[in-house]
C-alpha positions in Angstrom: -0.3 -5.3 8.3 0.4 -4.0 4.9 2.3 -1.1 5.6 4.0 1.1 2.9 7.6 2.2 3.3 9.8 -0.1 1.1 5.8 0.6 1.1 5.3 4.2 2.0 2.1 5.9 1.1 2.7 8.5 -1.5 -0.1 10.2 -0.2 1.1 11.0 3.1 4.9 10.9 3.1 6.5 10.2 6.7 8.9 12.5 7.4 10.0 11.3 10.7 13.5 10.0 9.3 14.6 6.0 9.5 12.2 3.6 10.3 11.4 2.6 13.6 12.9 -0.1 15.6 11.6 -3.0 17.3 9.7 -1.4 20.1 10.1 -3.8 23.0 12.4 -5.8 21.6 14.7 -3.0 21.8 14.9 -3.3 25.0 15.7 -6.9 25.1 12.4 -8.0 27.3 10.4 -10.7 26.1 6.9 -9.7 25.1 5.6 -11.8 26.9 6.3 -10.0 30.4 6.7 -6.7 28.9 3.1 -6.6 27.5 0.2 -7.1 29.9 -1.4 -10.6 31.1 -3.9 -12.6 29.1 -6.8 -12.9 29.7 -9.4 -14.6 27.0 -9.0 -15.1 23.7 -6.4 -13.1 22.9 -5.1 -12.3 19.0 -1.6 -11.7 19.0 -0.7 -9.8 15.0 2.5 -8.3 14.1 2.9 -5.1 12.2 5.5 -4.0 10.4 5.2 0.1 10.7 4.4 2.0 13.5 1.1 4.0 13.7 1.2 7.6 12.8 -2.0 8.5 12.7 -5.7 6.2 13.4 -7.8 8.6 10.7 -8.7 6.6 7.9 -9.9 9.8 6.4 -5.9 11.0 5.9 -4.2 7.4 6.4 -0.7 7.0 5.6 0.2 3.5 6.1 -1.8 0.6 6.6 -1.6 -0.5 10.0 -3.9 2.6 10.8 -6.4 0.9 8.5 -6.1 -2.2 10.0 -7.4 -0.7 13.1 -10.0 0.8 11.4 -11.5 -1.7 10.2 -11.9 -3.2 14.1 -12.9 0.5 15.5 -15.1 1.7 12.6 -18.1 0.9 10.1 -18.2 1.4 6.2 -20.3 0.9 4.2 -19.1 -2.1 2.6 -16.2 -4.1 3.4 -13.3 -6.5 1.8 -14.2 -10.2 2.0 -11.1 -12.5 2.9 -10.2 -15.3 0.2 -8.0 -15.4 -2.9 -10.5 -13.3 -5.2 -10.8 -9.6 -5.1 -15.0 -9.4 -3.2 -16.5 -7.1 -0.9 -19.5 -7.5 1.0 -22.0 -5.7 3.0 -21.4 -3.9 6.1 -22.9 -0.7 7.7 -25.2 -0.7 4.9 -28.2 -3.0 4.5 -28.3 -2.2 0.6 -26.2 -0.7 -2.2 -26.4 0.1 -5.7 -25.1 1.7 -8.5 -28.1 3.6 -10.0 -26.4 5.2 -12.9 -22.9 5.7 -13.4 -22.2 8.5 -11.3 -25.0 7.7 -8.5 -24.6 4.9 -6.0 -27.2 4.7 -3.7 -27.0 3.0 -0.2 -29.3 2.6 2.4 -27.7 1.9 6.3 -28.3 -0.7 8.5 -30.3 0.5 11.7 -28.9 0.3 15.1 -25.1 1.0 14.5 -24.3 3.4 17.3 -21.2 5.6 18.4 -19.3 5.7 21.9 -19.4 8.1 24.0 -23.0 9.1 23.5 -22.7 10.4 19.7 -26.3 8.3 19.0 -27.0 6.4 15.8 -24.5 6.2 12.5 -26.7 7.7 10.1 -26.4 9.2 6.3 -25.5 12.7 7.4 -22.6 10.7 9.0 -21.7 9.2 5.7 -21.5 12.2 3.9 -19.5 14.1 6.5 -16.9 11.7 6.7 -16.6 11.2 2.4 -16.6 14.7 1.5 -14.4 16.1 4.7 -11.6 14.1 2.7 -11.9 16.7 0.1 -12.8 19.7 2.1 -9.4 19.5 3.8 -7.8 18.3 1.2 -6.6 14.8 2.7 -3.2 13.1 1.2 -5.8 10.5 0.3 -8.1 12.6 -1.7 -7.0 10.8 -4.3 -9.0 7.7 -2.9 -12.2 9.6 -3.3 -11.7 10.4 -7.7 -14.3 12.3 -8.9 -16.6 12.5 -6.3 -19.0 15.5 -6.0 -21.0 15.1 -2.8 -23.1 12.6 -0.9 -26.9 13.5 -0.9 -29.1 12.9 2.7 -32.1 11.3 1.6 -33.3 10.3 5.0 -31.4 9.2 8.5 -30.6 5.6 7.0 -30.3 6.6 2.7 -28.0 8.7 0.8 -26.8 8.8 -3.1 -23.2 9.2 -3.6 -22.9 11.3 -6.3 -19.7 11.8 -8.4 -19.1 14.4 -11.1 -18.2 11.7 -13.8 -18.2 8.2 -13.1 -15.5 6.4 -11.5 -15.3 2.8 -11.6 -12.8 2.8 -8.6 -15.2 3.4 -6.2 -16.2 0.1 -6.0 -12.2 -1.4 -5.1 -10.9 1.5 -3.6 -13.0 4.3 -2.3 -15.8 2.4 -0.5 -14.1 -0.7 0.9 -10.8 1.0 1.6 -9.3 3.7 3.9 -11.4 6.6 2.9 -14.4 4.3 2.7 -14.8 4.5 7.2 -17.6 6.3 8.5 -16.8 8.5 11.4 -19.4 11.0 13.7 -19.4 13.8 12.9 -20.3 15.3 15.8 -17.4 13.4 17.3 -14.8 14.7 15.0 -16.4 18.5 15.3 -16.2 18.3 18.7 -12.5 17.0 18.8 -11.2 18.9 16.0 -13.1 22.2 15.3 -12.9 22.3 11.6 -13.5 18.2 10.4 -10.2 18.5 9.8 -8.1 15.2 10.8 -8.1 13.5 14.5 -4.7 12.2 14.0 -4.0 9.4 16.9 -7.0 10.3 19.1 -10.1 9.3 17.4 -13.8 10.5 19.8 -15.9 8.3 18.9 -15.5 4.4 18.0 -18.4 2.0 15.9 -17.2 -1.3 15.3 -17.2 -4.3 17.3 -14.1 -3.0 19.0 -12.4 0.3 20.5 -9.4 1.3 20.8 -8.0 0.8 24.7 -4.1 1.4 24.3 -2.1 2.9 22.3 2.4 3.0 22.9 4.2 4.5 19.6 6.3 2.2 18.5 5.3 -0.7 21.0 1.5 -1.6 20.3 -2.2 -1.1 19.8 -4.3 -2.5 22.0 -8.0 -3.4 20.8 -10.4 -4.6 23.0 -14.5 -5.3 22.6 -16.5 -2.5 21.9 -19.9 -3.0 25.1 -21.9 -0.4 22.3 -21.7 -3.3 19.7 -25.0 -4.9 18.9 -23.8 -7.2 15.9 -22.1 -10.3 15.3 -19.7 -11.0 18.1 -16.0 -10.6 17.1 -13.8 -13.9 17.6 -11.2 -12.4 20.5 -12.2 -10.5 23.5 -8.3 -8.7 22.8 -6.3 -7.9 19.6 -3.1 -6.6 20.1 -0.6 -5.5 17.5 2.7 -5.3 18.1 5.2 -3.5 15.9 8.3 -5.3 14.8 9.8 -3.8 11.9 12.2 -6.0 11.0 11.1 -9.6 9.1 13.9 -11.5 11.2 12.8 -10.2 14.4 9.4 -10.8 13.8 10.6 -15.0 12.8 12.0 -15.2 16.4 9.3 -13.6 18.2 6.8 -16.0 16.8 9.3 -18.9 17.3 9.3 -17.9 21.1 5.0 -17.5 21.2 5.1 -13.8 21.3 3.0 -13.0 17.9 0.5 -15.6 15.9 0.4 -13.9 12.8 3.2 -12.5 11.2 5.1 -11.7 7.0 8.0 -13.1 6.7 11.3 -12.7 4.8 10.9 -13.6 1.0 14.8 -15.2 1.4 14.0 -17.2 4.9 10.4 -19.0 2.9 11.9 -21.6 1.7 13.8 -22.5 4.6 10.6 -22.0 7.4 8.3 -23.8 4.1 10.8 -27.2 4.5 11.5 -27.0 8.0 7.7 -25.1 10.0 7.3 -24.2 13.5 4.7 -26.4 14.9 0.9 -26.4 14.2 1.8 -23.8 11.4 0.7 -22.8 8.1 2.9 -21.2 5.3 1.4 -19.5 2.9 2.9 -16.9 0.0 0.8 -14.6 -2.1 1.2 -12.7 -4.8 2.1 -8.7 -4.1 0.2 -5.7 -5.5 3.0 -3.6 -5.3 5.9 -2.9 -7.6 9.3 -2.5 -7.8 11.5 -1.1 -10.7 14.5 1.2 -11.6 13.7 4.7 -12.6 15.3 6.8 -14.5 15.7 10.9 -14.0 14.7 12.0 -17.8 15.3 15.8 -17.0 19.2 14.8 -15.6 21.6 15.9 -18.3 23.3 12.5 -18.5 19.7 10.7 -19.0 18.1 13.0 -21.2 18.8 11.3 -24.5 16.8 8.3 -24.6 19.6 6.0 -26.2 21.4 6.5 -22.9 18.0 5.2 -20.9 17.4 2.3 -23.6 20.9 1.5 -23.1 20.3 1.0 -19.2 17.2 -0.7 -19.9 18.7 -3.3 -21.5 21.9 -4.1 -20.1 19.7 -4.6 -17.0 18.9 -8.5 -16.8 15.7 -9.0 -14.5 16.0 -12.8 -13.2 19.8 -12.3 -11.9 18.6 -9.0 -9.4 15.5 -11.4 -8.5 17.4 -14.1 -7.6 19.9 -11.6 -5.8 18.0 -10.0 -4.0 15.0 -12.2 -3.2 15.9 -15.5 -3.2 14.2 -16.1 -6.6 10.8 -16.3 -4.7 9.0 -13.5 -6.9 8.2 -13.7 -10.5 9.4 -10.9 -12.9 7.0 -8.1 -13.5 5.8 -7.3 -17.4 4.8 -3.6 -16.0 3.0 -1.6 -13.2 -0.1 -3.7 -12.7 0.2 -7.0 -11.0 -1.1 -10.1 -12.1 -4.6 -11.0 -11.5 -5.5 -7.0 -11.7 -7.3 -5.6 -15.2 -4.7 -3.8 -17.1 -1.9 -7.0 -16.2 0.3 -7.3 -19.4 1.6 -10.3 -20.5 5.0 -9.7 -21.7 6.7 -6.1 -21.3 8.4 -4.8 -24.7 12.0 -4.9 -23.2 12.7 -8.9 -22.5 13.4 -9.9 -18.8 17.2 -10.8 -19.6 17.8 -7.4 -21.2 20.4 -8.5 -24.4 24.0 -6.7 -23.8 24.6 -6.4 -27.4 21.5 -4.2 -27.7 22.7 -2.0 -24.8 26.2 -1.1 -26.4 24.4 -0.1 -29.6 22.1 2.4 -27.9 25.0 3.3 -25.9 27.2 4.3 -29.2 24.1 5.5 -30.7 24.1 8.1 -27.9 28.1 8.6 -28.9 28.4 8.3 -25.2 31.5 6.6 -23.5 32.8 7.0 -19.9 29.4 7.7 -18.2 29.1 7.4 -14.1 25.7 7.7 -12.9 24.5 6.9 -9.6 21.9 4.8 -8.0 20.0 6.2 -5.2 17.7 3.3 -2.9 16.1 2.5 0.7 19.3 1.2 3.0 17.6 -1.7 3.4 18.9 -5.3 2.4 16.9 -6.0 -0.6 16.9 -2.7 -2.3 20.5 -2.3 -2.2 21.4 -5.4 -3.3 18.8 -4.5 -6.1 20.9 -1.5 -6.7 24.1 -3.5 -6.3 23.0 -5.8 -9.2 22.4 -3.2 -11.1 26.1 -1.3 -10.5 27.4 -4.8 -11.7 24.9 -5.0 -14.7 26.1 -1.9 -16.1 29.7 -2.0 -15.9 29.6 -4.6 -18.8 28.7 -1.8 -20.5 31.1 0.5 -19.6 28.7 2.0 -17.1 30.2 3.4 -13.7 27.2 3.4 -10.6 27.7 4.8 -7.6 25.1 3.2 -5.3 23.8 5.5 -2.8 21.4 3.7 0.3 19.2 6.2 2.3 17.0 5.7 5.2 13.6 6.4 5.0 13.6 9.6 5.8 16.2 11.0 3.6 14.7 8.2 0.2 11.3 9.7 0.3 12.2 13.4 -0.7 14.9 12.9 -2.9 12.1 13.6 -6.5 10.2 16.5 -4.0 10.7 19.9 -5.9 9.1 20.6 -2.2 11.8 18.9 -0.4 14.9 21.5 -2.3 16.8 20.6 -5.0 17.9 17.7 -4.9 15.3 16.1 -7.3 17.9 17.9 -9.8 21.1 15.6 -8.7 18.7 12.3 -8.9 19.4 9.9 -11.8 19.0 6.5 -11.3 16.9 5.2 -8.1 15.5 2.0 -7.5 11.3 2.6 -5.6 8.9 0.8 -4.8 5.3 1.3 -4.9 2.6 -0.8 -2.5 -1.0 -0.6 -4.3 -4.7 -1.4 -4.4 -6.5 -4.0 -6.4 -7.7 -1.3 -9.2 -5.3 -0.5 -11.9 -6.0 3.3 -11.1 -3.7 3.0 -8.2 -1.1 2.1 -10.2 -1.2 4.7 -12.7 -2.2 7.7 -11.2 1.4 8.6 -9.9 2.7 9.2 -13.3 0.6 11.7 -14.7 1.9 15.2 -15.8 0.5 16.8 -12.3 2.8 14.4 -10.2 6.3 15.4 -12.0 8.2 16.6 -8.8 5.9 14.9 -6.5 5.7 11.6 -7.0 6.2 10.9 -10.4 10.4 11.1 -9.9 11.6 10.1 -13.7 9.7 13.5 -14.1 8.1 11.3 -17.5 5.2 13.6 -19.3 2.8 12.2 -21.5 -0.4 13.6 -22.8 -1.4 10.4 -23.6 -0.6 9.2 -20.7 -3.1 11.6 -19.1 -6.0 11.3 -21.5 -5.8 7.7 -20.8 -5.4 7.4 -17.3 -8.8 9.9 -17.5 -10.5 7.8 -19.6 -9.9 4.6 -18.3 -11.7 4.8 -14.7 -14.9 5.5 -16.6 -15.0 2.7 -18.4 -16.9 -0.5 -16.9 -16.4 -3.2 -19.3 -12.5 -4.9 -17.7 -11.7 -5.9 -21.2 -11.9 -2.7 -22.7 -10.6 -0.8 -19.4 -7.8 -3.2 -19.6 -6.2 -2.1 -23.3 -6.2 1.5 -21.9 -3.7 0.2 -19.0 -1.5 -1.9 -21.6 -1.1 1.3 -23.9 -0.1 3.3 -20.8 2.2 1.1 -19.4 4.1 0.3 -23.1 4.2 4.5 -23.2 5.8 4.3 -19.6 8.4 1.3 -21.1 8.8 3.3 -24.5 10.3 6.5 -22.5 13.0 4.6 -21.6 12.9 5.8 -17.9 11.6 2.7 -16.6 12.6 -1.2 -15.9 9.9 -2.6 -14.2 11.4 -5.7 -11.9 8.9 -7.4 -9.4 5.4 -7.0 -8.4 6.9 -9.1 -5.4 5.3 -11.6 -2.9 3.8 -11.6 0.7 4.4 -14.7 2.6 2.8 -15.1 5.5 3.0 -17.7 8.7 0.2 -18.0 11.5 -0.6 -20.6 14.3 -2.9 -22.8 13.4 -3.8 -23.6 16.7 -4.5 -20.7 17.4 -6.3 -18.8 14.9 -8.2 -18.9 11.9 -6.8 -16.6 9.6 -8.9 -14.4 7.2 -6.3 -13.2 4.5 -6.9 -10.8 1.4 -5.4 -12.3 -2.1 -2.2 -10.5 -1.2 -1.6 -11.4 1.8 -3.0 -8.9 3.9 -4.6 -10.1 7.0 -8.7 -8.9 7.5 -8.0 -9.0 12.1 -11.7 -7.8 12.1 -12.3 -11.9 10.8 -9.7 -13.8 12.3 -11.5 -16.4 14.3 -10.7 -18.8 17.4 -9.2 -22.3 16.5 
C-alpha cells in the first residue's frame, strides 16, 4: 500500500508524532493466532501506514485508498500492468466533449448498503464538488473544476472552469475520483463534510467489516454487489511499518504480499522464499536535498551552487540504498511527460567547482545543519552529505526527526521554526501526471509545502499553463523549463526517484500491480 510518510501526503499532514509500530507484532504474537481463523479464500496484504481516515474525499495516505477502491465505485479506474491505463468502472461511457466538459454516463444497477438505493449522477456530483465545498487537503486533486451538471439519474457533464488535463491521471481514477451517497454522508455527517474512519454507506464488491488502528482492516464481500465477483471472500491488511518486519512475517506465512527493503533485494532476488516472485519497479516519488533560500547563511546563491556541487549523487545512492535506484535528472520520474534526461548540475558534482562558488561567496568557516526523517535511509542520506561537504570546508550538523516533529519544520503554521531550517533532506511520493510533481513549489506553497521557500513567476505561469496543454510533447518542454528554473536557484539537488520492490506468493495469488509497484487488491486473483 503506497503510503506517504518518508511518503506523507502534503495535503493532509499527520500530526500524530512517530510513526506507528508494528501493531501485533508488538506484542510478540504470531498473526497467525492473533488475527481471526480462515475461512475461504483469504488475501493476506501488508501495509506500511496505519489508517487515519477511509474518506477518499480528504485522504491522507494511501492505504485509505486502497480500501477504497474495494468499498467504493468511480467512475473509472487504474488498470494493473506496466503502462499508465485506466478503464471503465461505475460508468458505462465517458468522454471528453470539449476541453473543459467530460461527459459520463453510469452504469445501471450499482447500489448502496444500508438502503441508500441506486448510485446515480446526483451522487457523482455531490461527492466531486463536496471536496471543494469543505475545502479538502486534496482539493488539489480536483484542479480547476467548476461543478458537475445532473443531466439525468445515470448522465452528468463535468465541467471545469479551464481545462485540466489531469483529470484524466489523477482526479477521476484516483482518491478524489470515489463516488460516495450522498444521503449517506448527509446523514452521518450533517454538513458533507468528511466521514473520517466511519464511512455509511459502502458500493463496491466489498465492505468494510473490521477495522483495529494500528493492527488491521478487515474487508469482506459486499451481499449488495451485483457485478463481477471479486477473487477472495476476505482481504485483510495488516499494518507492519517496518520493511524488516514485514520480510519475517511473510517468511513465517503471515502476509502474501508485501514491499521490501531496497538494501535486502538483492539478497531475497539470489536467495527467494518458496513459490515466490521478486519484482522491483521504478518509484514516482522523489528524493532530494533542499535548501532554505530565505536562511541568512543560504541566501547567496554561490553558497547553494557551492553545496550543489560538492554533493556527489552515486556515493549517497549507493550509501544509502544499496545502489538499487538510479539517480534522478529532476522532479519527474522516468516514464512520466516532463522526465528530463540529464539535470544541469552532473550526478558526481565536481569539488573544484564547489570551492570556487564557495570563495566566490568570500565565505569560509560555514556550519550549517541538515534536518531529515530518523529513519535509516534518510539519515544516512544526510550523513553522506555531512561527509560530502566537509571536503569543502563545510561543517553539517545532521539533525534526524520523527515524523511528527519532520513534517512541520517549513510550516509558517507550525511557529517559527521554518526560520532556523537550512539544509533538509524530503521526500515527496507522487502521481503519474507531472502536475503532482510541480504543484508544491509554486509561490502560494512558500511556508507550506514549498520549504526552500523558492519563488518564481515563471515557475507559476508555467505550472498554469502546462495542465492545459494536451499534446505530451509540448506539455513536456513546459516541465523541463520548470524543473531547470528549480536546479538554477541553487536550492535544490535532486537524488532518486527511488524504487519499489515488491515480493508475493505465487501460490497463492495473482498479483495485479500498477507500474510503480503499487498493488490494485480490488484485482488480485486466486492462484
Amino acid at each position: 500500500m503506497k503510503g506517504i510518510v518518508g511518503n506523507v501526503n502534503r495535503r493532509a499532514l499527520l500530526k500524530a508524532g512517530a510513526a506507528l509500530g508494528g501493531g501485533i507484532f508488538a506484542a510478540g504474537m504470531p498473526l497467525s493466532q492473533a488475527i481471526w481463523a480462515a475461512e475461504g479464500k483469504v488475501l493476506k496484504a501488508r501495509s506500511y501506514n496505519d489508517v487515519s481516515t477511509f474518506d477518499p474525499g480528504f485522504y491522507s495516505e494511501y492505504v485509505g485508498l486502497d480500501v477504497a477502491d474495494c468499498v467504493f465505485s468511480k467512475l473509472i479506474r487504474r488498470k494493473p500492468g506496466s503502462e499508465w491505463r485506466w478503464e471503465l468502472e461505475a460508468a458505462e461511457k465517458i468522454e471528453q466533449v470539449n476541453p473543459t466538459h467530460i461527459r459520463f454516463r453510469l452504469k445501471k444497477g450499482i447500489t448502496f448498503t444500508g438502503g441508500y438505493g441506486e448510485l446515480t449522477a446526483k451522487d457523482v456530483k455531490f461527492s466531486f464538488e463536496r471536496v471543494i465545498k469543505h475545502k479538502s487537503p486534496d482539493v488539489g486533486d480536483w484542479g480547476t473544476l467548476d461543478r458537475v451538471e445532473v443531466e439525468d439519474d445515470h448522465t452528468g457533464v463535468i465541467v471545469f472552469k479551464t481545462p485540466f488535463v489531469p483529470a484524466w491521471v489523477v482526479s477521476l481514477p484516483f482518491g478524489v475520483g470515489h463516488i460516495v451517497s450522498e444521503d449517506a454522508v448527509m446523514k452521518a455527517t450533517g454538513d458533507g463534510s468528511s466521514f473520517g474512519l466511519k464511512p455509511p454507506a459502502f458500493s463496491g464488491p466489498y465492505v468494510l467489516a473490521e477495522f483495529k488502528k494500528s493492527q488491521y482492516v478487515l474487508l469482506t464481500r459486499n451481499t449488495d454487489w451485483s457485478g463481477p465477483k471479486p477473487g477472495f471472500d476476505e482481504i485483510r491488511i495488516i499494518v507492519i511499518t517496518d520493511d524488516k518486519t514485514a520480510e519475517r512475517a511473510y517468511q513465517a506465512g503471515d502476509i502474501d504480499f508485501t514491499r521490501i527493503s531496497l538494501d535486502s533485494l538483492a539478497t531475497l532476488k539470489s536467495n527467494a522464499p518458496a513459490d515466490t516472485k521478486i519484482e522491483n519497479h521504478p518509484g514516482l516519488s522523489y528524493t532530494w536535498i533542499g535548501m532554505n533560500m530565505d536562511h541568512p547563511k543560504l541566501k547567496d546563491i554561490n553558497v547553494r551552487k557551492a553545496i550543489q556541487w560538492a554533493i556527489n549523487v552515486p556515493q549517497i545512492l549507493d550509501a544509502a540504498y544499496a545502489g538499487q535506484t538510479k539517480v534522478a535528472t529532476g522532479i519527474i520520474a522516468p516514464g512520466i511527460v516532463g522526465h528530463r534526461d540529464k539535470a544541469l548540475v552532473p550526478p558526481e558534482g565536481d569539488l573544484t567547482k564547489a570551492k570556487e562558488f564557495l570563495e566566490k561567496a568570500g565565505v569560509s568557516d560555514l556550519t550549517l545543519t541538515i534536518d531529515c526523517l530518523n529513519d535509516s535511509s534518510y539519515a544516512t542520506v544526510a550523513q553522506t552529505v555531512q561527509a560530502q561537504l566537509s571536503q569543502i570546508g563545510i561543517t553539517v550538523e545532521v539533525n534526524a526527526q520523527d515524523a511528527g516533529s519532520f513534517w512541520t519544520i517549513g510550516m509558517e503554521s507550525e511557529g517559527s521554526r521554518w526560520k532556523d531550517m537550512q539544509l533538509v533532506v524530503n521526500n515527496f511520493s507522487s502521481q503519474p501526471d507531472p502536475y503532482y510533481y510541480t504543484s508544491w513549489f509554486v509561490k502560494d506553497q512558500v511556508g507550506v509545502w514549498n520549504w526552500e521557500r523558492f519563488s518564481s513567476d515563471r515557475f507559476d505561469e508555467l505550472n498554469a499553463k502546462a495542465v492545459t496543454i494536451e499534446d505530451p510533447a509540448e506539455r513536456a518542454k513546459l516541465y523541463y523549463e520548470m524543473q531547470d528554473l528549480m536546479e538554477e536557484s541553487g536550492a535544490y539537488r535532486f537524488l532518486t526517484n527511488g524504487a519499489w520492490p515488491v515480493m508475493y506468493r505465487t501460490m497463492h495469488v495473482r498479483a495485479a500491480i500498477l507500474p510503480d509497484g503499487s498493488p490494485l487488491l480490488l484485482n488480485f486473483m486466486p492462484a
